[in-house]
C-alpha positions as CSV (number, residue, x, y, z in Angstrom):
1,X,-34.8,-6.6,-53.3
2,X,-31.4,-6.0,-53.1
3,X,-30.2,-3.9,-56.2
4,X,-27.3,-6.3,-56.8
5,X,-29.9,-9.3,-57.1
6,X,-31.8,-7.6,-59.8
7,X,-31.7,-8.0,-63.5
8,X,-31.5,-11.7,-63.5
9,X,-32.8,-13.6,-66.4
10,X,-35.9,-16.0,-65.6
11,X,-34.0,-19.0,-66.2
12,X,-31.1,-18.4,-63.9
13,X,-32.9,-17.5,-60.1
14,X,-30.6,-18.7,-57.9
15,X,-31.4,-21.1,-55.3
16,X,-30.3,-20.2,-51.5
17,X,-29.6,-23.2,-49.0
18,X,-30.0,-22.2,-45.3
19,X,-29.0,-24.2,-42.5
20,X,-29.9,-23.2,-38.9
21,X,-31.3,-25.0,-35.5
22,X,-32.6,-21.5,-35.1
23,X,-36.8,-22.1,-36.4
24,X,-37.2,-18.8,-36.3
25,X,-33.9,-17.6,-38.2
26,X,-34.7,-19.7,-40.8
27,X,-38.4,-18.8,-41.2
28,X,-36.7,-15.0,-41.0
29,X,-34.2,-16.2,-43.8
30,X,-37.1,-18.1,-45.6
31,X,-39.0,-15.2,-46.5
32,X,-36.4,-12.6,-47.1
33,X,-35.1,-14.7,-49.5
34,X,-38.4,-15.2,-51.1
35,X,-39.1,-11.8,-51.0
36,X,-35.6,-11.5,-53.1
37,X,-37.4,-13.6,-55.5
38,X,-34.9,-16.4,-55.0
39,X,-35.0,-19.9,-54.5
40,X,-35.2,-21.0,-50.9
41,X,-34.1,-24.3,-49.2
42,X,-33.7,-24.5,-45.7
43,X,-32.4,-27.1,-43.3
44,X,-32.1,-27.4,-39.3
45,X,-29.3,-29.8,-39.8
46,X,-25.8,-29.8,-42.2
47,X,-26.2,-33.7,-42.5
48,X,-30.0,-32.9,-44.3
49,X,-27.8,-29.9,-46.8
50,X,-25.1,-32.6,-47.2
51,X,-27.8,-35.0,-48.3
52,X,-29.9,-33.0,-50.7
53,X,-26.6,-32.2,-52.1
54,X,-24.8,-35.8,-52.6
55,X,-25.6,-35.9,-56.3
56,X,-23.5,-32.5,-56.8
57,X,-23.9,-29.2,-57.2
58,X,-26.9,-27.4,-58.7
59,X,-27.2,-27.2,-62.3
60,X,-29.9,-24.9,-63.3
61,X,-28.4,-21.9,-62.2
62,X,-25.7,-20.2,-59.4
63,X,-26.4,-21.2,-56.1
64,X,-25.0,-20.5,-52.7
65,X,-25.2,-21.6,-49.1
66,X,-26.0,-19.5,-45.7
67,X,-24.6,-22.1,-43.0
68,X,-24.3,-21.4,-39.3
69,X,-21.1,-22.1,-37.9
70,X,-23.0,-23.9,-34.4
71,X,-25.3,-26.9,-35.1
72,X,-26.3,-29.5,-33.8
73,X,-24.6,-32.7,-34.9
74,X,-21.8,-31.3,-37.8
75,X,-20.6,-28.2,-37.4
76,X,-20.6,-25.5,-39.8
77,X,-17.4,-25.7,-40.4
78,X,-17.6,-29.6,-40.8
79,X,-20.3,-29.5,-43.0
80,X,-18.6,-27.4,-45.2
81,X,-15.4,-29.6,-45.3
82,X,-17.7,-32.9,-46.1
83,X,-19.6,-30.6,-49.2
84,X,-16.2,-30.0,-50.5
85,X,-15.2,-33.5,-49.8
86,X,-18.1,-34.1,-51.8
87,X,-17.1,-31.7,-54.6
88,X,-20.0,-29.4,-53.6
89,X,-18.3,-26.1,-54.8
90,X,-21.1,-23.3,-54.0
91,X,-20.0,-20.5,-52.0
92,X,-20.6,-20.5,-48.3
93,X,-21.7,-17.4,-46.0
94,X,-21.4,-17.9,-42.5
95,X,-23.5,-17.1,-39.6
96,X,-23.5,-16.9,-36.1
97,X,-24.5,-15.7,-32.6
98,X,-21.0,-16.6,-31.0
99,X,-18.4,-15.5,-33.9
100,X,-14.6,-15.1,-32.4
101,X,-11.5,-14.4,-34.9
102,X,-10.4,-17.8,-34.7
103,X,-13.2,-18.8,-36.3
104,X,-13.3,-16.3,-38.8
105,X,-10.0,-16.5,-39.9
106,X,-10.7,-20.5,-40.2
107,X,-13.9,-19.9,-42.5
108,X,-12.3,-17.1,-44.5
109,X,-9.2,-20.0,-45.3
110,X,-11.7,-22.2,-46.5
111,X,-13.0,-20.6,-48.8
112,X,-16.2,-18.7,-46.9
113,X,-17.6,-15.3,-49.1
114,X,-18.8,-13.8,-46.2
115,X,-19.2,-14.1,-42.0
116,X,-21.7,-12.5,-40.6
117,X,-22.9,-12.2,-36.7
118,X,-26.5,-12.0,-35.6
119,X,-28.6,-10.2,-35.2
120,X,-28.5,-10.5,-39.1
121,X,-29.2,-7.5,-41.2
122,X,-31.6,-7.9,-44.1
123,X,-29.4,-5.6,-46.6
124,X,-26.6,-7.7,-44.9
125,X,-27.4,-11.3,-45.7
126,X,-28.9,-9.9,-49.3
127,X,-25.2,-8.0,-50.3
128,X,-23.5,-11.3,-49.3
129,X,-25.6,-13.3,-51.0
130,X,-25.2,-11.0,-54.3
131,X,-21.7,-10.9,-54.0
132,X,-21.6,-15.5,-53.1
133,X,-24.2,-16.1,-56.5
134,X,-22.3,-13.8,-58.5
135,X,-19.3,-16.1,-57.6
136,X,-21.4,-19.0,-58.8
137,X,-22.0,-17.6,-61.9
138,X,-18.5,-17.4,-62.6
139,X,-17.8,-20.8,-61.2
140,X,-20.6,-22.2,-63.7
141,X,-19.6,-20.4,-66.8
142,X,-15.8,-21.5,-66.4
143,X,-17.4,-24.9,-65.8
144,X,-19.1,-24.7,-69.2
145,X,-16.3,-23.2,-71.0
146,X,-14.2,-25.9,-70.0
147,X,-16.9,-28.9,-70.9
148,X,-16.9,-27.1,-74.4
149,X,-13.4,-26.4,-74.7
150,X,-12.9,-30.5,-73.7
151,X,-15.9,-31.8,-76.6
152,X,-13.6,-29.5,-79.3
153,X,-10.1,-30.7,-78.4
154,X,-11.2,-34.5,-78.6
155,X,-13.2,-33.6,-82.2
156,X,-9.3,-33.0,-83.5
157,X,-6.9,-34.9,-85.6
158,X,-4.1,-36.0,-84.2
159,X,-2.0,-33.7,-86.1
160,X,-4.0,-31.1,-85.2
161,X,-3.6,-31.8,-81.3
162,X,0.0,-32.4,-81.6
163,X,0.9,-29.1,-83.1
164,X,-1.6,-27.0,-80.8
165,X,-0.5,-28.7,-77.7
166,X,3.3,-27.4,-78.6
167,X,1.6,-23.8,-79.0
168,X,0.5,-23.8,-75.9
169,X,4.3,-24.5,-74.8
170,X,5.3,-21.5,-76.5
171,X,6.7,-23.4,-79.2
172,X,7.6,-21.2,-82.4
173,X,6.4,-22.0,-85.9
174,X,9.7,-23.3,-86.9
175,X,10.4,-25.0,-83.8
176,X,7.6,-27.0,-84.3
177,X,8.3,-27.6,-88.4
178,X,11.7,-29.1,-86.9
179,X,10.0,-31.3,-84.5
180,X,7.7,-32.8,-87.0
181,X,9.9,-32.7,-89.8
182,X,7.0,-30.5,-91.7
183,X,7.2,-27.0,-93.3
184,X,6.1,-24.3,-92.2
185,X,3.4,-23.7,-94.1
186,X,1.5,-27.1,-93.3
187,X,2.4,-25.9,-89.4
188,X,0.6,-22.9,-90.0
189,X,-2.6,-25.1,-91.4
190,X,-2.7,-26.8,-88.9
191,X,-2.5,-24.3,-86.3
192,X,-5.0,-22.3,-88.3
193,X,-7.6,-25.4,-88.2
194,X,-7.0,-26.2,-84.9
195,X,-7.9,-22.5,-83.5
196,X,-11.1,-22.6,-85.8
197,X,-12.2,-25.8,-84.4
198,X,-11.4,-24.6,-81.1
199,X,-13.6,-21.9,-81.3
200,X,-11.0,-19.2,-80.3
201,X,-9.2,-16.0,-82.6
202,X,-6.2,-15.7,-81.1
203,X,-3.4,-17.2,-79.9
204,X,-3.8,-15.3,-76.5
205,X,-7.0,-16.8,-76.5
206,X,-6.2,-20.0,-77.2
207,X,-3.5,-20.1,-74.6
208,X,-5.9,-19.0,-72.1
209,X,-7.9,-21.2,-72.5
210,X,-5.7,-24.2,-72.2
211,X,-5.4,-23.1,-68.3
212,X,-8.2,-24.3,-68.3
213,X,-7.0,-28.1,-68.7
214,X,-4.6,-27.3,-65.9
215,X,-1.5,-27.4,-68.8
């Protein structure tokens, strides 16, 4: 197993979608992957990823996908503009027997981890796929941060809203006092209740986190 796939905890295995026309590269792929201890799915066809996919992205734990670039039907390229179409957001590594720069350059700009030519290399496909679900793993925890960041802003009062939502705009205390016609103090109350519902210490923190609403 590739060092960079170790350590994982039992409830987070990630699951590896292969798509090739190639039987035997995907029985190769199928049982590398298992030997990783990861979760296999493969696929002779993009419209068969697309379709176990329709209902969104996997949700039990970091995912990627291995897609050739040369298929039958949808390309690989295709198939990964109809899984972002979708809102299918796991990273994609590329393969293929027949990889030029343009095409590179074309999967690299949308988004691709990794391109890789065969004859594939075990350690390879397993670094890319390391580097891919650790990608994931990011994508999921800001995806969870944000869900829990959403349930605490709504669980405010009004008052409360209106005061952080001017903190996030850089908005002194006494600017804000001004605005509402308040003091100070009762600012600073609210601002203090707001953070602790929140969840977050410090202003920085808070402020980062409102990227996360796209303000």
């Amino acid at each position: 197993m590739s060092g960079k796939l170790t350590g994982l905890r039992s409830t987070e295995v990630p699951t590896v979608f292969v798509v090739d026309d190639d039987e035997d590269v995907r029985d190769s792929l199928h049982q590398l992957l298992k030997s990783a201890g990861l979760n296999a799915n493969v696929f002779s066809h993009g419209e068969a990823l697309i379709d176990a996919l329709k209902d969104g992205p996997v949700r039990e734990g970091p995912a990627c996908i291995v897609l050739d670039v040369r298929l039958k039907g949808l390309s690989g390229l295709m198939v990964q503009q109809e899984l972002s179409r979708h809102g299918i957001s796991h990273p994609v590594i590329f393969i293929t027997g027949h990889g030029d720069i343009v095409m590179t350059v074309k999967a690299m700009k949308a988004g691709a981890v990794d391109f890789l030519t065969k004859p594939l290399r075990d350690q390879d496909v397993l670094d890319a796929i390391a580097e891919a679900v650790d990608q994931d793993r990011t994508r999921l925890a800001d995806a969870s941060a944000l869900q829990d960041f959403q349930k605490r802003w709504l669980e405010l009062t009004p008052r409360q809203k209106q005061v952080m939502h001017q903190v996030a705009n850089g908005m002194l205390v006494q600017q804000i006092a001004d605005e509402l016609g308040v003091s100070e103090i009762t600012v600073k109350i609210y601002r203090g209740e707001g953070m602790k519902r929140l969840g977050v210490e410090t202003l920085a923190e808070f402020v980062q986190k409102t990227k996360l609403l796209g303000w």
